[in-house]
KOLZALUM-617806 format. One record per atom (N, C-alpha, C): residue number from 1; residue in three letters; atom name; x, y, z. Coordinates in Angstrom, 3 decimals. Atoms other than C-alpha are relative to their C-alpha. Last residue first. Example, Ala and Ser with C-alpha at 12.3 -4.5 7.8 and 13.67 -1.06 7.14 Angstrom:
<pts>
+-----+-----+----+----------+----------+----------+
|   k |   r |  a |       xx |       yy |       zz |
+-----+-----+----+----------+----------+----------+
|   2 | SER |  N |   -0.820 |   -1.190 |   -0.060 |
|   2 | SER | CA |   13.670 |   -1.060 |    7.140 |
|   2 | SER |  C |   -0.770 |    1.090 |    0.730 |
|   1 | ALA |  N |    0.890 |   -1.190 |    0.000 |
|   1 | ALA | CA |   12.300 |   -4.500 |    7.800 |
|   1 | ALA |  C |    0.900 |    1.200 |    0.000 |
+-----+-----+----+----------+----------+----------+
</pts>
This chain:
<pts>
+-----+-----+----+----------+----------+----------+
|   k |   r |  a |       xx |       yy |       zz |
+-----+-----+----+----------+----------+----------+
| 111 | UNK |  N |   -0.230 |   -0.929 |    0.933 |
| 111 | UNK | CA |   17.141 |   60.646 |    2.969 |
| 111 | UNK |  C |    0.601 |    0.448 |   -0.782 |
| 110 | UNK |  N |   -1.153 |   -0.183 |    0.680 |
| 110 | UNK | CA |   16.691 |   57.096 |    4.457 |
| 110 | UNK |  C |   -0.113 |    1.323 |   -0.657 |
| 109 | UNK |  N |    0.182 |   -0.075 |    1.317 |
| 109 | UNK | CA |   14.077 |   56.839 |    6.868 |
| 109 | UNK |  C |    1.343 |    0.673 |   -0.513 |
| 108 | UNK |  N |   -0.971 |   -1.319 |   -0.006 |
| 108 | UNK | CA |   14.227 |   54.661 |   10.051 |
| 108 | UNK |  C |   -0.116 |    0.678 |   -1.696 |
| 107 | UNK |  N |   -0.710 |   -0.070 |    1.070 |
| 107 | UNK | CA |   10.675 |   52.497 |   10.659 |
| 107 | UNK |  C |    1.286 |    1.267 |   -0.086 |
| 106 | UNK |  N |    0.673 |   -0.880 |    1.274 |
| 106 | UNK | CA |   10.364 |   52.384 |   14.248 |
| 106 | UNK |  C |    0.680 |   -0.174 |   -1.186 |
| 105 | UNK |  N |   -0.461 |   -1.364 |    0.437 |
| 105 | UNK | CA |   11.985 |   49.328 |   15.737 |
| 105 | UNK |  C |   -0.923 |    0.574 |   -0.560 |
| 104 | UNK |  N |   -0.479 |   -0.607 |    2.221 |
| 104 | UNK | CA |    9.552 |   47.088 |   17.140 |
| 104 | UNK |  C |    0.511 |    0.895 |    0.133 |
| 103 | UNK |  N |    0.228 |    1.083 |    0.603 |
| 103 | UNK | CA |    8.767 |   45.297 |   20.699 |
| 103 | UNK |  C |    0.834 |   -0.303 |   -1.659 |
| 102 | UNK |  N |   -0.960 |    0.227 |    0.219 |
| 102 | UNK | CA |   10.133 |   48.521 |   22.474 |
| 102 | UNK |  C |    0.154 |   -1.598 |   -0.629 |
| 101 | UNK |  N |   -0.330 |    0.853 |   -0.443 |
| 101 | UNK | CA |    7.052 |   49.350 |   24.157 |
| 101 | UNK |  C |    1.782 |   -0.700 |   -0.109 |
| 100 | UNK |  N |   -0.505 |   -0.121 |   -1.246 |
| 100 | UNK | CA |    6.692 |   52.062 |   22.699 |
| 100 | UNK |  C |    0.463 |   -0.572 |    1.079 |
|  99 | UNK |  N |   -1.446 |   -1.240 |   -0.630 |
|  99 | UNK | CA |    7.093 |   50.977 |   19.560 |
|  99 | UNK |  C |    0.222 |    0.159 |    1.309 |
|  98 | UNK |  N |   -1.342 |    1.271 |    0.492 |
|  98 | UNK | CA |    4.790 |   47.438 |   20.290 |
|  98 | UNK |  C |    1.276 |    1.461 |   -0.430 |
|  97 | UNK |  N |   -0.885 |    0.896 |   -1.170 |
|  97 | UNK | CA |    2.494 |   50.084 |   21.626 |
|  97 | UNK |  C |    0.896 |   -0.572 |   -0.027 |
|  96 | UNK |  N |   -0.928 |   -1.137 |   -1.118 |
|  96 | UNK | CA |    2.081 |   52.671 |   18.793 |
|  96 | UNK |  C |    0.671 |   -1.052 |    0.922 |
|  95 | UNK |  N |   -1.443 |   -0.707 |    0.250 |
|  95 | UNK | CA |    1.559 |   49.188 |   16.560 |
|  95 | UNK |  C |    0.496 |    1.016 |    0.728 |
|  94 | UNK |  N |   -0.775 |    1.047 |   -0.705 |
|  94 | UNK | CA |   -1.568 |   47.748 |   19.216 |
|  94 | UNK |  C |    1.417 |    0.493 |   -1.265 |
|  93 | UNK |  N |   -0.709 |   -0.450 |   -1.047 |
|  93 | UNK | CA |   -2.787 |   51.499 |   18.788 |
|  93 | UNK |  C |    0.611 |   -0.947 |    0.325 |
|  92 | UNK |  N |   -0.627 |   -0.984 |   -0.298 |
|  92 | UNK | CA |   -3.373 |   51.264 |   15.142 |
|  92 | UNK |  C |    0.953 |    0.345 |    1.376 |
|  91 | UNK |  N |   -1.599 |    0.767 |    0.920 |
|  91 | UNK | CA |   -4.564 |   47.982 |   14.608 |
|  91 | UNK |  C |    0.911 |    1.280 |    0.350 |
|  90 | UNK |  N |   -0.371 |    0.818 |   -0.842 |
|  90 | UNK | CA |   -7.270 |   48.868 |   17.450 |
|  90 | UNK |  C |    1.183 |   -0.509 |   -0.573 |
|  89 | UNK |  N |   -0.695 |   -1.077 |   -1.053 |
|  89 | UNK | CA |   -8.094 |   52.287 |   15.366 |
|  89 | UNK |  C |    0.404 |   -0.917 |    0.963 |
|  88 | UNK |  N |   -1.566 |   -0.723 |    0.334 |
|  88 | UNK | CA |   -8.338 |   50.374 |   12.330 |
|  88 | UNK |  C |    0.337 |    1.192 |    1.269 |
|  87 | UNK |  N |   -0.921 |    0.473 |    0.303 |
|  87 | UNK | CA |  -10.802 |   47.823 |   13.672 |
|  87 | UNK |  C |    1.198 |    0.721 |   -0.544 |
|  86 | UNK |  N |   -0.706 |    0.565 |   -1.321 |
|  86 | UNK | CA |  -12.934 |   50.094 |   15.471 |
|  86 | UNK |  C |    1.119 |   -0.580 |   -0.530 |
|  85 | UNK |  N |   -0.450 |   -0.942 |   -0.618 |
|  85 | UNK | CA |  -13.507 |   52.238 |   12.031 |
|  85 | UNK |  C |    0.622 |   -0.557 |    1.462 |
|  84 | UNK |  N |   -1.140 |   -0.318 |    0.474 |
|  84 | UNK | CA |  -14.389 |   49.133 |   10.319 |
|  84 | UNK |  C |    1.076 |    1.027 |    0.631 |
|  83 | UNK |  N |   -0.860 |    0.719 |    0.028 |
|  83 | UNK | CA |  -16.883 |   48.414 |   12.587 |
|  83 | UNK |  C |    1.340 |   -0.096 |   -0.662 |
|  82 | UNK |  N |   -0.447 |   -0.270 |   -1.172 |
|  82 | UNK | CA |  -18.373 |   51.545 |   12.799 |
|  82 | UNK |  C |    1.124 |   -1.260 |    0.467 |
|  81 | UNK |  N |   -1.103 |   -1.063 |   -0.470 |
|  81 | UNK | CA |  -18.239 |   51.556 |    9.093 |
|  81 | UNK |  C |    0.191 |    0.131 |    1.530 |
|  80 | UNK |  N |   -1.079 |    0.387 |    1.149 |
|  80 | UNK | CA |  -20.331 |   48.050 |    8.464 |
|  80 | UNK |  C |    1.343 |    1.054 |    0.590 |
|  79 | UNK |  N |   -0.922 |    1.077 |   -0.647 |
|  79 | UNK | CA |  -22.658 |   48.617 |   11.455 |
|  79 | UNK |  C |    1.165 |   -0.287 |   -0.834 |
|  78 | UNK |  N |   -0.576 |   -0.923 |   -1.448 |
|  78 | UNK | CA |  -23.516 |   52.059 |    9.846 |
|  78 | UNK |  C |    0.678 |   -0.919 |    0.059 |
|  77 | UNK |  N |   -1.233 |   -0.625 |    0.437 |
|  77 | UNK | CA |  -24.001 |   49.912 |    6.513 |
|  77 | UNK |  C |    0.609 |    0.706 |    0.796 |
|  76 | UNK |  N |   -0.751 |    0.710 |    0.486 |
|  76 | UNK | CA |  -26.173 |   47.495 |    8.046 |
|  76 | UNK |  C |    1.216 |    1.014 |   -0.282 |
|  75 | UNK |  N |   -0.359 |    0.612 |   -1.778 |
|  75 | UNK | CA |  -28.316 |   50.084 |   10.177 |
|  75 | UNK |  C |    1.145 |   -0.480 |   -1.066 |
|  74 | UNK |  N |   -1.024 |   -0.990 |   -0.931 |
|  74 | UNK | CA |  -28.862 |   51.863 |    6.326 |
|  74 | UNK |  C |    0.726 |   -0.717 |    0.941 |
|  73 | UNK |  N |   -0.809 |   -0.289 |    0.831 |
|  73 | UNK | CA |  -29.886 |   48.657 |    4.651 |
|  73 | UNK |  C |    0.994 |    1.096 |    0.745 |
|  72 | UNK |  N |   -0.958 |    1.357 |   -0.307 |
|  72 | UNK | CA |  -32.046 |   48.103 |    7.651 |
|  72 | UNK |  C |    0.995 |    0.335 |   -0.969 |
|  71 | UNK |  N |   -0.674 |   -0.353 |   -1.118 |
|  71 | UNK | CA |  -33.767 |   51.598 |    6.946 |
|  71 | UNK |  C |    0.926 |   -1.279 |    0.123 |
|  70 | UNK |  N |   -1.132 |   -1.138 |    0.591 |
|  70 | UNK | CA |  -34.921 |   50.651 |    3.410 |
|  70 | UNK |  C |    1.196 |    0.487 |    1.323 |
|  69 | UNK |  N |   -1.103 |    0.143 |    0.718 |
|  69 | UNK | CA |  -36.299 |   47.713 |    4.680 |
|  69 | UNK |  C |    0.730 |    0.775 |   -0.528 |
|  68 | UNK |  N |   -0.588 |    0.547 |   -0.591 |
|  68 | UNK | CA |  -38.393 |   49.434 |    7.633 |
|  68 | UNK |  C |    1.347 |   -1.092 |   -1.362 |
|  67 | UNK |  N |   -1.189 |   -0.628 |   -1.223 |
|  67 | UNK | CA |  -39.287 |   52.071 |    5.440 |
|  67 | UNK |  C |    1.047 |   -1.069 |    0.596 |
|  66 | UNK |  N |   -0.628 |   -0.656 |    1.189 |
|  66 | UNK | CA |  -41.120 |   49.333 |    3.119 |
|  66 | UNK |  C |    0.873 |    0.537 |    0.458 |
|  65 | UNK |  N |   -1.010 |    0.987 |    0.139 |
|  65 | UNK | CA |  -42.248 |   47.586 |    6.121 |
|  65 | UNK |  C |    0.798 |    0.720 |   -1.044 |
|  64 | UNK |  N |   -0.696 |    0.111 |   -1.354 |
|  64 | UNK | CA |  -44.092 |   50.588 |    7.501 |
|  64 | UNK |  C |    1.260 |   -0.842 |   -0.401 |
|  63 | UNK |  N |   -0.716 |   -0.815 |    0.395 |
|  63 | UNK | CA |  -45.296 |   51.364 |    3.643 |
|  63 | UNK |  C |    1.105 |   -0.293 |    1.319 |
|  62 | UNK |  N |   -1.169 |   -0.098 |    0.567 |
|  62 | UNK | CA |  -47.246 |   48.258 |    3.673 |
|  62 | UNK |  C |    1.479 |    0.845 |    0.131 |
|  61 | UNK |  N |    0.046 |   -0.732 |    1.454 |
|  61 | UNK | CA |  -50.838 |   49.369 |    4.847 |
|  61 | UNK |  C |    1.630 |   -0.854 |   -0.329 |
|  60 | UNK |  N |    0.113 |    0.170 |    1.551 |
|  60 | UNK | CA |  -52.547 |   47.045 |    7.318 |
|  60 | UNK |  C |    0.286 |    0.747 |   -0.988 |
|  59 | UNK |  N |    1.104 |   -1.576 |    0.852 |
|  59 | UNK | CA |  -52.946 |   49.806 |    9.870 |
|  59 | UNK |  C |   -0.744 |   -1.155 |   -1.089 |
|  58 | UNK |  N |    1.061 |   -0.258 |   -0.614 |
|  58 | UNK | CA |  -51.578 |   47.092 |   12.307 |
|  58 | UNK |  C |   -1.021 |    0.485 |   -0.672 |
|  57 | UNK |  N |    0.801 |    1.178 |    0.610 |
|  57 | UNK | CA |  -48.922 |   45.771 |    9.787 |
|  57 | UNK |  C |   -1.019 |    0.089 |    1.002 |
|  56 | UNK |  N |    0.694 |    0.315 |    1.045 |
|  56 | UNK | CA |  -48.031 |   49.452 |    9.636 |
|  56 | UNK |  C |   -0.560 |   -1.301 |   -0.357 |
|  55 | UNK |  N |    1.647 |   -0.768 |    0.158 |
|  55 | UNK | CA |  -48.067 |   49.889 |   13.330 |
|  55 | UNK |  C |   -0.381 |    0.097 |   -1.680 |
|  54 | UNK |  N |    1.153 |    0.867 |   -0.523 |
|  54 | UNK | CA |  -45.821 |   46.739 |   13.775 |
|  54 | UNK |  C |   -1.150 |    0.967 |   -0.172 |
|  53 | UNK |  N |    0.017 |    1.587 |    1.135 |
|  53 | UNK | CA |  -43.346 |   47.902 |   10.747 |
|  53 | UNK |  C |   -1.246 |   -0.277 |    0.560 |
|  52 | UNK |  N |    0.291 |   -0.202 |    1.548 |
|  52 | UNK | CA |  -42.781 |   51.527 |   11.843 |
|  52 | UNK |  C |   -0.733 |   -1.190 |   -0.361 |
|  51 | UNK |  N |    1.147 |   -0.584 |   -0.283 |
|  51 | UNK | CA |  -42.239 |   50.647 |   15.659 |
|  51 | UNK |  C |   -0.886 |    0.360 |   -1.356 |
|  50 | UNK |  N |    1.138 |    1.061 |   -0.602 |
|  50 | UNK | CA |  -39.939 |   48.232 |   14.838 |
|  50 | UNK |  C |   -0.726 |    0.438 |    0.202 |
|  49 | UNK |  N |   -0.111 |    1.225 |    1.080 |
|  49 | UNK | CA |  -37.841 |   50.556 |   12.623 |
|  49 | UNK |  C |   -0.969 |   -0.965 |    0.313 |
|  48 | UNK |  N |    1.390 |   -0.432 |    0.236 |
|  48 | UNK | CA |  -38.200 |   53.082 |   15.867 |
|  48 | UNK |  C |   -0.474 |   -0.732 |   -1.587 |
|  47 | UNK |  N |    0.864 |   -0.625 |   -1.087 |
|  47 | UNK | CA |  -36.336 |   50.705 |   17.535 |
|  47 | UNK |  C |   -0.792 |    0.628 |   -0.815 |
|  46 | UNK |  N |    0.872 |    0.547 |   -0.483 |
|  46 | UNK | CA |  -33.567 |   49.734 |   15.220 |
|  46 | UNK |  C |   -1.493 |    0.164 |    0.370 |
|  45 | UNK |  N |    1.073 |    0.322 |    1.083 |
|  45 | UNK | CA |  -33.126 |   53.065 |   14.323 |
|  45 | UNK |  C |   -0.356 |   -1.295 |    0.045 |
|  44 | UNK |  N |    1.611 |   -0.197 |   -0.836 |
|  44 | UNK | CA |  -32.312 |   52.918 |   18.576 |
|  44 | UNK |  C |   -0.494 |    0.673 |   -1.732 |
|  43 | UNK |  N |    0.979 |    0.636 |   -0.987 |
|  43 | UNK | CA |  -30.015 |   50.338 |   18.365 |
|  43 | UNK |  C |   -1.117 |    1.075 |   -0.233 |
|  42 | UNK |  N |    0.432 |    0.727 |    0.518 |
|  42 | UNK | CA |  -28.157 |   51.738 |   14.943 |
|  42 | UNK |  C |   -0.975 |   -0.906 |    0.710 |
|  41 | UNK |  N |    0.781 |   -0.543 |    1.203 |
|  41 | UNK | CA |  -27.253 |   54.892 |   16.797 |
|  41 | UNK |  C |   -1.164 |   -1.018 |   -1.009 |
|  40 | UNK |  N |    1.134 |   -0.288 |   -0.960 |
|  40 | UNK | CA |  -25.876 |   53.018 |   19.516 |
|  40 | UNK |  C |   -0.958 |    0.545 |   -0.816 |
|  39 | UNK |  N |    0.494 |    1.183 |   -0.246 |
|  39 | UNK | CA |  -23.773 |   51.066 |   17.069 |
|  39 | UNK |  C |   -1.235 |    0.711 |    0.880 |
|  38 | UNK |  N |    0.637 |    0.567 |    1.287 |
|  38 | UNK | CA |  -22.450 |   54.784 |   15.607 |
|  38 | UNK |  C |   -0.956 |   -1.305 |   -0.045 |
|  37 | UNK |  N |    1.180 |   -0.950 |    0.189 |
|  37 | UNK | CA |  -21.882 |   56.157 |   19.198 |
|  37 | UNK |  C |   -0.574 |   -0.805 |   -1.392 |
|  36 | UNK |  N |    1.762 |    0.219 |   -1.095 |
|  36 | UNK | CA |  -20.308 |   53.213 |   19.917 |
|  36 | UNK |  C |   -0.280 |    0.648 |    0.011 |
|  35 | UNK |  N |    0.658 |    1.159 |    0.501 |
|  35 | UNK | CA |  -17.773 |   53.702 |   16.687 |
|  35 | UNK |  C |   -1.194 |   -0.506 |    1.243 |
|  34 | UNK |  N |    0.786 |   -0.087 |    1.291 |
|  34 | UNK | CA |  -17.356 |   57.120 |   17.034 |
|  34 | UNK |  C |   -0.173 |   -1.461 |   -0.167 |
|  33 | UNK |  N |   -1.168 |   -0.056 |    1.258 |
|  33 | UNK | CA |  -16.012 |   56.686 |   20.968 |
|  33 | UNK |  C |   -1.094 |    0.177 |   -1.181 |
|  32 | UNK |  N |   -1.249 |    0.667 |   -0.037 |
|  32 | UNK | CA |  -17.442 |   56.234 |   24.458 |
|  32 | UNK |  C |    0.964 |    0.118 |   -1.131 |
|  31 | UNK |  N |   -1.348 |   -0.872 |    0.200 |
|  31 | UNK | CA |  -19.550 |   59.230 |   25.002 |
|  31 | UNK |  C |    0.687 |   -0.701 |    0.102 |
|  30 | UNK |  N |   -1.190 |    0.420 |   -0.221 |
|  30 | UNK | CA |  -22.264 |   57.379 |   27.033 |
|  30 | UNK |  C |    1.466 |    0.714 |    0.002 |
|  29 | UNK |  N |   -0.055 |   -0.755 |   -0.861 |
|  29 | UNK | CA |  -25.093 |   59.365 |   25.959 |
|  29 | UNK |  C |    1.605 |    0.068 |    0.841 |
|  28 | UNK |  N |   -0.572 |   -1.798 |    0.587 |
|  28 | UNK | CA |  -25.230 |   57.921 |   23.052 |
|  28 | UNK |  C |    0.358 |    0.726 |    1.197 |
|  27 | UNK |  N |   -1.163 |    0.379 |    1.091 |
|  27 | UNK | CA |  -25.533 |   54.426 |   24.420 |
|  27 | UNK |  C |    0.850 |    1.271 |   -0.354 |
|  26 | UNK |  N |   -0.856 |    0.102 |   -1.086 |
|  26 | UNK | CA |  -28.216 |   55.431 |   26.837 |
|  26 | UNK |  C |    1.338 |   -0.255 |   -0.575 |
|  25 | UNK |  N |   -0.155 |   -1.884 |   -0.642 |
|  25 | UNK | CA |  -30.106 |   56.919 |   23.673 |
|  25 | UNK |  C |    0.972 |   -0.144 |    1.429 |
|  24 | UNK |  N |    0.076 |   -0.963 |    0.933 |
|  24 | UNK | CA |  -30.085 |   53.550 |   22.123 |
|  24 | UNK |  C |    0.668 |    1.454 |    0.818 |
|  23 | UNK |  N |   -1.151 |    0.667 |   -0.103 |
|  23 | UNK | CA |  -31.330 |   51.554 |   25.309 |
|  23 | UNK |  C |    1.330 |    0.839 |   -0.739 |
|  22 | UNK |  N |   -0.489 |   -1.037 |   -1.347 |
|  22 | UNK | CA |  -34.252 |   54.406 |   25.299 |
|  22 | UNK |  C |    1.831 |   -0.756 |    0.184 |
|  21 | UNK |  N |   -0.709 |   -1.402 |   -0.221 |
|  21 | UNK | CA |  -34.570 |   53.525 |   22.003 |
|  21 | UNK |  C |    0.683 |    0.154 |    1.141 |
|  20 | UNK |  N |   -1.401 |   -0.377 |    1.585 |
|  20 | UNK | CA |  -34.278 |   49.854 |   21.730 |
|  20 | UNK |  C |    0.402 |    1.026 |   -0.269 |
|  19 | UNK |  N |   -1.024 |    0.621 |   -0.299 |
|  19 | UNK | CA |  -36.999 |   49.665 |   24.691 |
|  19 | UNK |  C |    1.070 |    0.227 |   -0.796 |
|  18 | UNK |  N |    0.118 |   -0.851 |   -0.844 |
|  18 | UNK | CA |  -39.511 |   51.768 |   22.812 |
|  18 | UNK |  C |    1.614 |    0.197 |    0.734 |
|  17 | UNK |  N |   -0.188 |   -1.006 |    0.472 |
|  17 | UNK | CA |  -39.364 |   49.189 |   20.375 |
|  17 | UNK |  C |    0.265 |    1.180 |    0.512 |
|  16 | UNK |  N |   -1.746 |    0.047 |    0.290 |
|  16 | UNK | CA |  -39.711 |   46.824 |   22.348 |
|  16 | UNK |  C |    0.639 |    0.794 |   -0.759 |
|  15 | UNK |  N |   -1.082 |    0.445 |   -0.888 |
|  15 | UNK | CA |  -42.689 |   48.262 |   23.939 |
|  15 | UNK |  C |    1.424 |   -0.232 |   -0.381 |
|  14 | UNK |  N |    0.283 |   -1.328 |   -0.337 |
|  14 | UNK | CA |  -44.432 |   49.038 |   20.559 |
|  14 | UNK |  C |    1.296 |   -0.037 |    1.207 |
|  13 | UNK |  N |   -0.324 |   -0.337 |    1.185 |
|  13 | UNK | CA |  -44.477 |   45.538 |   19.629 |
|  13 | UNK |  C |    0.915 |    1.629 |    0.166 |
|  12 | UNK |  N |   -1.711 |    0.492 |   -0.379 |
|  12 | UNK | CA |  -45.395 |   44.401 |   22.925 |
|  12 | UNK |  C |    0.871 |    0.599 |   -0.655 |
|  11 | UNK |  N |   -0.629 |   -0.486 |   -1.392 |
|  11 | UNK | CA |  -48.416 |   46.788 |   22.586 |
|  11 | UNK |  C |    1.323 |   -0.584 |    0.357 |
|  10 | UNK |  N |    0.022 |   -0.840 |    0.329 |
|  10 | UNK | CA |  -49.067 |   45.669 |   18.867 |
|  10 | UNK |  C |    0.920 |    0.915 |    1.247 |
|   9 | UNK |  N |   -1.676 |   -0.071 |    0.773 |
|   9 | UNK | CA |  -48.960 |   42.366 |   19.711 |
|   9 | UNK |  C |    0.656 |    1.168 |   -0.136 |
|   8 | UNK |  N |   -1.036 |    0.286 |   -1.224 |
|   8 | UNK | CA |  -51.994 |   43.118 |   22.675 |
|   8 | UNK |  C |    1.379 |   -0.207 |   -0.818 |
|   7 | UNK |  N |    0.078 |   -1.160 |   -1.004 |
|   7 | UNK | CA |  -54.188 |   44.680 |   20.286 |
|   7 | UNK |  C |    1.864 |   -0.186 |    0.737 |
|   6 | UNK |  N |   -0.740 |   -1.149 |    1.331 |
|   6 | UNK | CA |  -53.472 |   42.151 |   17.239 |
|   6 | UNK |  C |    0.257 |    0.869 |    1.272 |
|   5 | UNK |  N |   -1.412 |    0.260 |    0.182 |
|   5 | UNK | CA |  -54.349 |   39.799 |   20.341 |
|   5 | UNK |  C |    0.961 |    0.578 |   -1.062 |
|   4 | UNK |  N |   -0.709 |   -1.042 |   -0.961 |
|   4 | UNK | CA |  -57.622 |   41.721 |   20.838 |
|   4 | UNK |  C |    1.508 |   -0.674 |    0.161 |
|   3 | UNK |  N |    0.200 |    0.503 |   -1.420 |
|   3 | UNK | CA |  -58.763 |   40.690 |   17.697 |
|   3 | UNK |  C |    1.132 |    0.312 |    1.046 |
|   2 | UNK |  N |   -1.102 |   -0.251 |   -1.323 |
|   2 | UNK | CA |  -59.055 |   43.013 |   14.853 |
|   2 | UNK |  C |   -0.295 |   -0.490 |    1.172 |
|   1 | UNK |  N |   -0.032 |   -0.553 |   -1.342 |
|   1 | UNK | CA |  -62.084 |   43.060 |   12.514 |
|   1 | UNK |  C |    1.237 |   -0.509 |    0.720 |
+-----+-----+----+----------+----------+----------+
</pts>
């Protein structure tokens, strides 16, 4: 039998989860770039990731967590390319600058 503190975990559980979307979906909404759309993306599988896990260790079945590790793998690898993707578009524009700037010659090409 289920005591009412399974009840009440369940509800926090749920909550933060909830939370992580809506956070998530404010992210997206944003429209700042492909790499914070891609992190925002990963807040709110987060989110329903937590919601998966606490109602399957509610049900008592397994499969919640199961998902929920298969999904993390995903998040990880988003976070992997969105990060990568920031970093070559920040290497990118600190070289335009240093041209424009007049820090660096452009390369000249020999034909």
């Amino acid at each position: 039998m289920l005591a009412v503190h399974d009840h009440q975990l369940l509800a926090n559980s749920l909550t933060v989860g909830a939370l992580l979307v809506s956070i998530g979906a404010v992210g997206l909404a944003s429209r700042r770039g492909a790499a914070f759309a891609l992190l925002s993306v990963t807040i709110v599988l987060q989110g329903v990731l937590l919601s998966l896990a606490s109602l399957g260790f509610f049900h008592g079945n397994s499969s919640g967590q199961t998902v929920g590790l298969f999904g993390l793998v995903v998040v990880i690898f988003v976070c992997a390319l969105a990060l990568t993707m920031r970093s070559r578009t920040s290497r990118l524009k600190a070289s335009n600058t240093d041209v424009v700037q007049g820090i660096s010659e452009p390369e000249e090409r020999h034909g």
